[in-house]
MISE-199197 format. One record per residue: x, y, z of N, C-alpha, C, O in turn; residue in one letter. Coordinates in steps of 0.2 Angstrom, whole numbers, plus 5000, padded with zeros to 4 digits. Atoms other than C-alpha are relative to their C-alpha. Example, Ala and Ser with C-alpha at 12.3 -4.5 7.8 and 13.67 -1.06 7.14 Angstrom:
// MISE-199197
500449945000506249785039500450065000500950055003A499649944999506849955036499650055003499950115004S
// end
This chain:
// MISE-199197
499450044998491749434993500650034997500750014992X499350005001493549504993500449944996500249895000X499850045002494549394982501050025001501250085002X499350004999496549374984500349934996500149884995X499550065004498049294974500450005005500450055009X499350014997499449234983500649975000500749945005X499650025004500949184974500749985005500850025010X499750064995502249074984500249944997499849914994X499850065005503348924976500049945005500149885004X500150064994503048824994499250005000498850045002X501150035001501348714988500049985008499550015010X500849984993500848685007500150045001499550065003X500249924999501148865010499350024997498850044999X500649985004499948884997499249975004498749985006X500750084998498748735001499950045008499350055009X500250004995498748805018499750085001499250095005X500049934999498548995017499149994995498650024997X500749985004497048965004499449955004498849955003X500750054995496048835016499950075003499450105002X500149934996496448975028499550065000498950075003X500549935005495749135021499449984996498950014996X501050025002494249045013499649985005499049975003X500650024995493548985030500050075002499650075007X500249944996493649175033499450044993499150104994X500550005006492449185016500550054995500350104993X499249955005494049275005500049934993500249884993X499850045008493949204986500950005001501250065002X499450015001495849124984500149994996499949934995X499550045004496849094972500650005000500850055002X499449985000498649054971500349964993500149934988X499150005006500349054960500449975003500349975009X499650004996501648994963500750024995501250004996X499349975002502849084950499650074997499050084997X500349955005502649254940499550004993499050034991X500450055005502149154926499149995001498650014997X500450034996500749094936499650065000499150074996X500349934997500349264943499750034996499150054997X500149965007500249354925499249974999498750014999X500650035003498949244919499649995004499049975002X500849984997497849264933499750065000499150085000X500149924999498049444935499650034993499150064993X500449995007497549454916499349964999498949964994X500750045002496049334917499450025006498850015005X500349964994495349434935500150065003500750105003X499649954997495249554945500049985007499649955010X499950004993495949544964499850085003499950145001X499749934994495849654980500649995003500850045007X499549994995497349604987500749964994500649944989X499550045004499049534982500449975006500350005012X499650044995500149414994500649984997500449944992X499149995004502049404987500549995004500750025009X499150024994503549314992500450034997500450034991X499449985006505049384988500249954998499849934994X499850065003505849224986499749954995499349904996X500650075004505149144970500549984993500950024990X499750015005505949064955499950044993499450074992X500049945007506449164938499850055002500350095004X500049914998505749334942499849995006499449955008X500050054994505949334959499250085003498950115000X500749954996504449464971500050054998499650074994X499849945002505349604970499850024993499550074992X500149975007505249624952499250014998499050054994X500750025003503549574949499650065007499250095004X500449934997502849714964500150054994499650074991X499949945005503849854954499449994996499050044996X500349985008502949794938499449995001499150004997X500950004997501149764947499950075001499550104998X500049934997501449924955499750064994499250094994X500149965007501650014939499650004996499550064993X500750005005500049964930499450005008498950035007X500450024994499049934949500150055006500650085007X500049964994498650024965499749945005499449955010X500550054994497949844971500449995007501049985006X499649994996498549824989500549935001500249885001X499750045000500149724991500449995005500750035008X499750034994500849605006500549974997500549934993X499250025003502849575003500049925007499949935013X499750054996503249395011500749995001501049954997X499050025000505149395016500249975005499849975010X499850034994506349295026500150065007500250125007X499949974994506449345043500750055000500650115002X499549964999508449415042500050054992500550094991X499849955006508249505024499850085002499450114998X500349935000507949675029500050054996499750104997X500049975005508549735015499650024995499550074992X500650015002507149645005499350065002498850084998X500649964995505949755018499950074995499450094991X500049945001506649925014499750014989499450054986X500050015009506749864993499350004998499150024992X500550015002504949814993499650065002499150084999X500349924998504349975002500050034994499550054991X499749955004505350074990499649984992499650024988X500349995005504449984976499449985000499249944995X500849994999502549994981499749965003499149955001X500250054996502349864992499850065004500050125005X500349984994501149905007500049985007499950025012X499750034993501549795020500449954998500649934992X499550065001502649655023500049975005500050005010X499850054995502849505035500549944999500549914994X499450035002504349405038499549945001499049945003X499950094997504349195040500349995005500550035008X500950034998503849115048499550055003499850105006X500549974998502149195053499449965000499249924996X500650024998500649165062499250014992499050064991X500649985004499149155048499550045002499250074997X500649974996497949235060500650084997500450124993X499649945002499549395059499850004991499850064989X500149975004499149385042499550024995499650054990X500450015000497549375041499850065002499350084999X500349934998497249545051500550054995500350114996X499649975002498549625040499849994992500050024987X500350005009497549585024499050045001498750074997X500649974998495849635034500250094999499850124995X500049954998496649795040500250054991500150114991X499949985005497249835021499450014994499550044989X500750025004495449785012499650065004499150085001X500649964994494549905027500350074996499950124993X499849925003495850055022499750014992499750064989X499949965007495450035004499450034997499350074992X501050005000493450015007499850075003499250095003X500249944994493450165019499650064995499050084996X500249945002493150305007499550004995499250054993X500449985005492050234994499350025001499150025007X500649974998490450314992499549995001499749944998X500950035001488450274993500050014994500350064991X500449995008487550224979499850074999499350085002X500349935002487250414971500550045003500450104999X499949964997488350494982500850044994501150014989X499549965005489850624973500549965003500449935008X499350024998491750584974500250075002500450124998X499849974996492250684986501050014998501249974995X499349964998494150774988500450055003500150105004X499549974998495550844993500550064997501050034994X499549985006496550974984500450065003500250115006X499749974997497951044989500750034996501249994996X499750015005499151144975499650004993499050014991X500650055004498851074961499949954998499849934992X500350055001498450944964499549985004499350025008X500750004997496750844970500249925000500549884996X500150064997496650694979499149974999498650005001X500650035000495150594976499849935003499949875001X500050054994494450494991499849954998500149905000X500350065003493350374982500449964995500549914997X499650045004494450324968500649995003501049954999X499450015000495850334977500650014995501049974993X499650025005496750414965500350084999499950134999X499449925000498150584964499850024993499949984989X499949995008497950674947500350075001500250095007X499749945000498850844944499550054997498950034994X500349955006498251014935499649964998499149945000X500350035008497950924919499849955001499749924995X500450044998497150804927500349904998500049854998X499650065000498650674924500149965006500249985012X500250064995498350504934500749985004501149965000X499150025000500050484946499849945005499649965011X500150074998499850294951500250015008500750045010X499749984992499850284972499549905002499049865002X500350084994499850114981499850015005499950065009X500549984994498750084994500350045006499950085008X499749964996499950145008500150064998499950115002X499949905001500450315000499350024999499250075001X500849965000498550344997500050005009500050065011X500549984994498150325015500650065006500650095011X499649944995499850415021500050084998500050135001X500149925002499650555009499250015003499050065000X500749995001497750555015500150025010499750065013X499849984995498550575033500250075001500250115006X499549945001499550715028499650074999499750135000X500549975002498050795021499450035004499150085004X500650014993496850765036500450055006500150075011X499749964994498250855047500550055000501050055004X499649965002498951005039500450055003500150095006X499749944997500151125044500249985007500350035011X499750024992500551015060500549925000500549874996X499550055002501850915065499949925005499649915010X500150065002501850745064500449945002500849934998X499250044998503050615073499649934997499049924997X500150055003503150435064499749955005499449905002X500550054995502350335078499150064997498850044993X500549985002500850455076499749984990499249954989X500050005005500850445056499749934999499249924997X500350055000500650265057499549955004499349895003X500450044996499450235070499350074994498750064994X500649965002498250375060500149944993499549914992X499850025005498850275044499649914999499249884996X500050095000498850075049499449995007499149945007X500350024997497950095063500549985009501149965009X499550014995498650075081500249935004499849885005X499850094999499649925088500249974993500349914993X499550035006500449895069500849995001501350025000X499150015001502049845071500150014993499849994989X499750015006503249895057500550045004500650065009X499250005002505049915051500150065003499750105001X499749924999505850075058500050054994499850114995X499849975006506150135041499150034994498950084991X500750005004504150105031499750064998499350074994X500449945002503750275033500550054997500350094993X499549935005505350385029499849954991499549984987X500250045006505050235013499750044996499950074991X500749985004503250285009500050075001499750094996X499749935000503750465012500350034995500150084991X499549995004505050475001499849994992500050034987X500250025005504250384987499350074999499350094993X500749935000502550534989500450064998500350084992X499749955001503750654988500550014992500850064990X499650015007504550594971499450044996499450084992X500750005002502950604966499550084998499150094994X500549955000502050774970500650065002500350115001X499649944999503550884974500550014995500949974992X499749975007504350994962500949995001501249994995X499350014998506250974970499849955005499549955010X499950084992506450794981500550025003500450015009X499350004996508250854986499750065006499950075011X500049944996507151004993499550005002499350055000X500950005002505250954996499950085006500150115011X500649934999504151115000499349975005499250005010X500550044998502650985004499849965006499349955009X499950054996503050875014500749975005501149925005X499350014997504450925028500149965004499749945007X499650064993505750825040500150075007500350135006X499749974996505850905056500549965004500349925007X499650034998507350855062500049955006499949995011X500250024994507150725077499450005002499349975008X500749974997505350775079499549934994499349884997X500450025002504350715064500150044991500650074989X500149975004503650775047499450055002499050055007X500749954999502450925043499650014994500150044991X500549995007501250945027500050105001499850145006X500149945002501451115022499650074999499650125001X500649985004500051155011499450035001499249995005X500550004999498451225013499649954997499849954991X500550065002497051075010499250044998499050085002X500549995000495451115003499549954999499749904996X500750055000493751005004499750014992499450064990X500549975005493050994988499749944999499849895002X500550065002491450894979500449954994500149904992X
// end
């Protein structure tokens, strides 16, 4: 049983998202401050996270970043309807998806399925090796979900940059327009922001490219799309 926090300062929001989600068999817990959050997050572990920006004392945003930072667990941003700005901010700081307010439960309820399926997809049978990717030097590792460089330094990837970089990996040296990218990525029929992918793009490229002003790895073609550059190898 997938377990989920959901941290939210509107108690029937909460009251109602955790009846919700546990008639779909999902262990719930909620928060409704940072406070709150901390001290569950230290006392378990989740698969998911559910995060309004909107919250008392430390408000979403900050508390993604600093989840982000220690976690790769998968993160749903809650924002109002006209903050777009919040959208692109929680992108930028390791959020994975996001749904404005008001929203259908059933929408967010496929939108936490579709983020628990991507994160289950690669692990492996009992016995079986952790398989990878390497491309550079660096190595992708399917099962853990997890980028390390050379030296085998661990560079934290939230569940969206695993599965975009995992797209980029899967289809190298060919070019790539942002509707494609996300329908290999989220699955097709996702709606998102215009923007989520230059985002999680941006943020990969911080990350594994030797110059960001100039990336080598991961080009823009103008009007078109992006291209992974790299050659990919399979490894065990």
């Amino acid at each position: 049983m997938s377990s989920i926090l959901v941290v939210d300062d509107d108690e029937d929001l909460l009251a109602l998202l955790k009846k919700f989600l546990e008639r779909y068999d999902y262990a719930v817990d909620v928060a409704d401050s940072g406070t709150q959050m901390d001290a569950l997050m230290a006392s378990k572990r989740f698969d998911a996270l559910i995060l309004d920006v909107m919250l008392p004392g430390e408000d979403g945003l900050s508390l993604c970043k600093r989840v982000r930072a220690a976690s790769s667990i998968p993160i749903i941003m809650l924002t109002a309807v006209t903050e777009t700005t919040d959208r692109i901010v929680g992108l930028e700081l390791g959020a994975d998806d996001y749904l404005a307010k008001p929203f259908d439960a059933r929408e967010l309820l496929a939108r936490v399925r579709a983020l628990l399926r991507r994160a289950a997809r690669h692990l492996p049978a009992a016995g079986e090796h952790h398989p990878g990717l390497r491309f550079g030097n660096w190595r992708l590792d399917l099962a853990r979900r997890e980028l390390r460089s050379a030296d085998m330094t661990l560079v934290p990837l939230s569940s969206g940059e695993f599965e975009l970089l995992l797209v980029f990996l899967e289809h190298p040296q060919r070019l790539l327009t942002r509707e494609q990218l996300l329908d290999y990525a989220r699955g097709s029929g996702h709606e998102a922001y215009d923007r989520s992918i230059d985002v999680q793009i941006s943020r990969i490229r911080r990350k594994i490219e030797a110059n960001v002003r100039s990336p080598e790895m991961i080009r823009t073609v103008r009007n078109a799309g992006y291209i992974f550059t790299m050659p990919v190898e399979r490894v065990p």
